[in-house]
C-alpha positions as CSV (number, residue, x, y, z in Angstrom):
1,X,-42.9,31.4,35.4
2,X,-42.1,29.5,32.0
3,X,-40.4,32.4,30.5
4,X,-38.3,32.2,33.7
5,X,-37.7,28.6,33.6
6,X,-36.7,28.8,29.9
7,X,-34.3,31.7,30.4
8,X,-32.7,29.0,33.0
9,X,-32.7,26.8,30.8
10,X,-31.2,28.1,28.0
11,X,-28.6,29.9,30.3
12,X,-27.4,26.8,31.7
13,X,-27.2,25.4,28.2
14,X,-25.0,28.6,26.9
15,X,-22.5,27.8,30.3
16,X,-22.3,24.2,29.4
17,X,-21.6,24.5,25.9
18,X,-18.8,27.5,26.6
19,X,-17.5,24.7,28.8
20,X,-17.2,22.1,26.3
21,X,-15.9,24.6,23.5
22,X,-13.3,25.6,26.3
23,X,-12.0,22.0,26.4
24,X,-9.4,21.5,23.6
25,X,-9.6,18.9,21.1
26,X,-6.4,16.8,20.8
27,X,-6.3,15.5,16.9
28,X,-3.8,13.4,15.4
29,X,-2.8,12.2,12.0
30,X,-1.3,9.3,10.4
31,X,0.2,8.6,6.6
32,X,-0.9,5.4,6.2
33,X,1.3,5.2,3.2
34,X,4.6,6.7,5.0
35,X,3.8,3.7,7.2
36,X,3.2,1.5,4.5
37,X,7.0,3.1,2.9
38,X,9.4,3.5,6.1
39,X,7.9,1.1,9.1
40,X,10.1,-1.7,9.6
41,X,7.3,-4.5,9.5
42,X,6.2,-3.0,5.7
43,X,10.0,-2.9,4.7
44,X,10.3,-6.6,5.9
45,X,7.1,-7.7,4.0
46,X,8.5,-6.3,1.4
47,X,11.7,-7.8,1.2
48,X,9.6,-11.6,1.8
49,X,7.7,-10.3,-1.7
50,X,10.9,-9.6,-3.3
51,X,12.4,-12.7,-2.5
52,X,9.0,-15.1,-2.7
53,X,8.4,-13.7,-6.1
54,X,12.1,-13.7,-7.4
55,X,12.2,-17.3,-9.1
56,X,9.1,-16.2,-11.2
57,X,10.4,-12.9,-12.2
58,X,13.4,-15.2,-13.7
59,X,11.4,-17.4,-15.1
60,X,9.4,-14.5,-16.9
61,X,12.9,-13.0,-17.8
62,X,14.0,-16.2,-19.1
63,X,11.5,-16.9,-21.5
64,X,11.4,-12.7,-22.7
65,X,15.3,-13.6,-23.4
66,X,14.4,-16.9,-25.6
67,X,12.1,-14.8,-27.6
68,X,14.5,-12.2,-27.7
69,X,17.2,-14.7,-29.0
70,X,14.8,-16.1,-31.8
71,X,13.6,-12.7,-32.9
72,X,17.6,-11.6,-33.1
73,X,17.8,-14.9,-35.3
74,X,15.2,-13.9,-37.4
75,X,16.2,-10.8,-38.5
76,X,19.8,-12.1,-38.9
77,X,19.4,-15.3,-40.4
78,X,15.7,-14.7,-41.6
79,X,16.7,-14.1,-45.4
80,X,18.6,-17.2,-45.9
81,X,16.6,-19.6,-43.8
82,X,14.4,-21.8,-45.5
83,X,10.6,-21.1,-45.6
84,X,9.8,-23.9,-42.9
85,X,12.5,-22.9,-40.6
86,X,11.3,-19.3,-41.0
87,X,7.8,-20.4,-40.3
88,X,8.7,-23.0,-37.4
89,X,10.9,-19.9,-35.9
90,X,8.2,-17.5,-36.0
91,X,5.5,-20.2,-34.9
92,X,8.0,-20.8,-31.6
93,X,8.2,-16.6,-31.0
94,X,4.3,-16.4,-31.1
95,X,4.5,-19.3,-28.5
96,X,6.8,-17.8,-26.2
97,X,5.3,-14.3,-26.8
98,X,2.0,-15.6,-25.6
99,X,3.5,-17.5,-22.7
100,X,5.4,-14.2,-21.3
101,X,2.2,-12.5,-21.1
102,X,0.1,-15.3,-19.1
103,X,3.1,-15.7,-17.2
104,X,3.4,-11.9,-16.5
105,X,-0.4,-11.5,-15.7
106,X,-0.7,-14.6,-13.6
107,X,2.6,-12.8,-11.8
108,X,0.9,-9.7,-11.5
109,X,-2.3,-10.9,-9.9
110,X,-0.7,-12.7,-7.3
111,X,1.2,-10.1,-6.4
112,X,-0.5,-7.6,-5.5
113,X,-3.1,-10.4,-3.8
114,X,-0.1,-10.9,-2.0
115,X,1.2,-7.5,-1.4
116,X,-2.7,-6.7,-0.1
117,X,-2.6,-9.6,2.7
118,X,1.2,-8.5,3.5
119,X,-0.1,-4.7,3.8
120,X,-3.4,-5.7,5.5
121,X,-1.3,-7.3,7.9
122,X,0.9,-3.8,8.6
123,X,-2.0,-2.1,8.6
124,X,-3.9,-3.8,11.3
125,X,-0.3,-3.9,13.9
126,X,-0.3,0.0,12.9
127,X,-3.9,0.4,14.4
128,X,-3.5,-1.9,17.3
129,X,-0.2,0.9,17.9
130,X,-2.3,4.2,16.6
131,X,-5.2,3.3,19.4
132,X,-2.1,2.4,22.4
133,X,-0.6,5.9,21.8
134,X,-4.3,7.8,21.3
135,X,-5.2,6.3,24.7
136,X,-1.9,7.1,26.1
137,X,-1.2,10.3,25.6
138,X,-5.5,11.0,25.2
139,X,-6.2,12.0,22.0
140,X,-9.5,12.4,21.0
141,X,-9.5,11.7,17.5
142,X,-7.1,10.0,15.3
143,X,-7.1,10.4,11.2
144,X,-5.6,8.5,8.8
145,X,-6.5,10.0,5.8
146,X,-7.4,13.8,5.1
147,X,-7.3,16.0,2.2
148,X,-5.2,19.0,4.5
149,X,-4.0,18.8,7.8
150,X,-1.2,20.7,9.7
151,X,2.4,19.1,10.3
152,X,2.0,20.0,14.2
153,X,-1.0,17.3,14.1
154,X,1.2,14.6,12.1
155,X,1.6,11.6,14.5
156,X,3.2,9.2,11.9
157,X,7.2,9.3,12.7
158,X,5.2,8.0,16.4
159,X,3.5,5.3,15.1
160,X,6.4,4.1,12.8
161,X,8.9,4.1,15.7
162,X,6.7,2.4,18.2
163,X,6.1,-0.3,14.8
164,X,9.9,-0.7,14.6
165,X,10.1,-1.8,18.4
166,X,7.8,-4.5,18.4
């Protein structure tokens, strides 16, 4: 009688898993950094970077061209100038040299603290719109990142089209 009911058992356990094995999986994948490159909100946060960060970029060009102009001078003009002119000179391009480079790193960390809030941003609309098209057309699993997957499972041109029409 137990032999009988384990042979049940384990029947009904071999028919239920060949039904679940039967069912097919529906995967999907999305580049996260195709949608970080080509969606129209990323290219727009972009362009806000480009333009919030501009006057600074200047501002760092401005001062590389000053020390740029005084080194010029130098090697000109450095033979015939006198020794505190040379000095004073030199004294201004260690100055300068040393404000380009806390201006550049102070540039630097801002923007890419910047660029991180702009992407987060993407990144979160871009789920919100992966999980509306999984439920919609029932996937069952969704990747954004994977070391090897086929083209046929790539979901991304979806994903960045539905980003460009909200």
């Amino acid at each position: 009688m137990k032999n009988l009911l384990l042979a049940s058992v384990a029947f009904l356990a071999l028919i239920y898993g060949a039904q679940v094995a039967a069912q097919e999986l529906k995967i999907g994948f999305v580049s996260t950094e195709r949608v970080f490159r080509e969606a129209v909100p990323a290219v727009e946060a972009m362009k806000r970077l480009e333009k919030e960060f501009k006057p600074r970029e200047d501002a760092i060009k401005k001062v590389n061209d000053e020390a740029r102009g005084i080194q010029l001078k130098l090697e000109k003009e450095g033979m015939t100038m006198s020794a505190s002119q040379r000095r004073e000179a030199e004294s201004e391009l260690g100055r300068l040299s040393r404000e380009r480079q806390r201006l550049e790193r102070e540039f630097r960390e801002e923007l890419n603290l910047r660029k991180n809030e702009e992407l987060a941003a993407v990144l979160q609309r871009a789920n919100k719109v992966i999980q509306e098209i999984a439920e919609k057309e029932n996937f069952d699993l969704i990747l954004q990142e994977a070391v090897y997957r086929s083209p046929r499972l790539d979901i991304t041109d979806k994903v960045i089209e539905a980003l460009s029409e909200k």
